[in-house]
C-alpha positions as CSV (number, residue, x, y, z in Angstrom):
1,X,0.0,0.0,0.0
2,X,1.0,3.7,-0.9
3,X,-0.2,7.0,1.1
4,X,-1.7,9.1,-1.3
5,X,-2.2,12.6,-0.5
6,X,-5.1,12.8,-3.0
7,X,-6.9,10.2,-0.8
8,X,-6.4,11.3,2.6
9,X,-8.4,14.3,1.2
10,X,-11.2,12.2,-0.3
11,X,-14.5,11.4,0.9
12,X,-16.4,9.5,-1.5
13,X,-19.9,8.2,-1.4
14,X,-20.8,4.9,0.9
15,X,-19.9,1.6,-0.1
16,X,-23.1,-0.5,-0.7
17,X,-22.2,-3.7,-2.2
18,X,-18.9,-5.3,-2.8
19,X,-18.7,-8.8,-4.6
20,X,-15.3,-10.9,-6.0
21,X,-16.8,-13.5,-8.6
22,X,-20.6,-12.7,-7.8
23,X,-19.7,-13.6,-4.1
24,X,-20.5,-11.2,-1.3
25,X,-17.3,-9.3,0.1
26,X,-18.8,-5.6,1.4
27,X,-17.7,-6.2,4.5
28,X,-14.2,-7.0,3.5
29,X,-14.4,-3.7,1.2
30,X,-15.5,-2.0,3.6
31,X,-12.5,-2.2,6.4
32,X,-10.3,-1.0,3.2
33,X,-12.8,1.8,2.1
34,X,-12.4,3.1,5.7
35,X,-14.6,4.8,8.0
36,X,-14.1,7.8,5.9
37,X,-14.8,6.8,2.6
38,X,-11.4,7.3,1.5
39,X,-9.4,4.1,0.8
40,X,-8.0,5.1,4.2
41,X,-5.9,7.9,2.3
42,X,-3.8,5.0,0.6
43,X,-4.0,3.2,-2.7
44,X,-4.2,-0.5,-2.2
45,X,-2.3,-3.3,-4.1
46,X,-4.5,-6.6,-5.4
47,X,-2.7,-8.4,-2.7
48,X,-3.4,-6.1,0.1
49,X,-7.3,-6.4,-0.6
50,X,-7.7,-9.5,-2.4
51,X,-7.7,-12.5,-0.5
52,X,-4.2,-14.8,-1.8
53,X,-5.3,-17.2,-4.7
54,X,-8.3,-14.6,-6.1
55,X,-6.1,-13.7,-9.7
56,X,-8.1,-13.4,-12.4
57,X,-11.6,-13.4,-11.0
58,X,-14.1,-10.4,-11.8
59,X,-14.6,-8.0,-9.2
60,X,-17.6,-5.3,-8.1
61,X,-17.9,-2.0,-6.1
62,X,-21.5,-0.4,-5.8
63,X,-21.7,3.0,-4.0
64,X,-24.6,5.2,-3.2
65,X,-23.9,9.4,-2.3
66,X,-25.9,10.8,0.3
67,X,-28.3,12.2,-3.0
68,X,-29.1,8.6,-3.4
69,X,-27.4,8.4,-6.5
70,X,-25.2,5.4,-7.7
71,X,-22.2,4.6,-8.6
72,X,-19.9,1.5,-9.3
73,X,-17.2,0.1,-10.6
74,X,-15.9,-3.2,-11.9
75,X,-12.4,-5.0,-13.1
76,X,-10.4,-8.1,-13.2
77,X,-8.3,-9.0,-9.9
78,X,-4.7,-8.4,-11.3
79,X,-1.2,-9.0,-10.6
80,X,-0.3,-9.6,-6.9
81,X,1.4,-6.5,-6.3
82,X,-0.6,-4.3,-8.7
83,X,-2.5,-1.0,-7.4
84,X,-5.9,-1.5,-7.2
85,X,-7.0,1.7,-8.9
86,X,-9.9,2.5,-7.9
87,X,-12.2,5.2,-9.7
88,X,-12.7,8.4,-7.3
89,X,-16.4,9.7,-7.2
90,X,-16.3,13.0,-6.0
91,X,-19.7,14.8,-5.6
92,X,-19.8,18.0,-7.9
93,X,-20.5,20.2,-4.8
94,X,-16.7,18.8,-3.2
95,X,-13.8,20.3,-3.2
96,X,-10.3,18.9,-3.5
C-alpha cells in the first residue's frame, strides 16, 4: 500500500455492495474503504485487498452518495502486487 495525498483528502460516497466472482465481500471492502470513505488515504495493491489465490476473477464495487445516486465500478483482480485503482467519485458540490 502507498499513502496518497489525493486520498487522505477524499470522501467518497458509501460503499453498498462489494462482490469478488458474484460472491458477497462488502464487509471486507468495507475495512479498506475506511470509515471515511477514502481508501483510508492510501492506494491499495490486489494483494493487500484480495484474499491470496483470487487472480483473475471479476470483481464489483457499488456506491450510493448521500443524494441517493449510484455509482460502481468493476475490473479483473490483477497481478499480486498491482495497485488496485480504484475510480474516485467525487460529488460535484466537493472540493479537492
Amino acid at each position: 500500500m502507498i499513502e496518497s495525498e489525493y486520498y487522505s483528502n477524499y470522501k467518497g460516497p458509501n460503499l453498498i455492495k462489494a462482490t469478488i466472482n458474484n460472491i458477497e465481500f462488502t464487509e471486507h471492502f468495507k475495512f479498506y474503504y475506511g470509515k471515511h470513505n477514502n481508501w483510508q488515504g492510501k492506494l491499495w495493491t490486489f494483494q493487500d485487498i484480495f484474499p491470496a489465490g483470487y487472480s483473475s476473477l471479476p470483481f464489483r464495487c457499488d456506491f450510493e452518495d448521500d443524494n441517493g445516486t449510484k455509482h460502481w465500478f468493476k475490473g479483473i483482480i490483477g497481478k499480486p502486487t498491482q495497485i488496485f485503482n480504484h475510480p474516485a467519485h467525487t460529488p460535484i458540490n466537493q472540493n479537492l
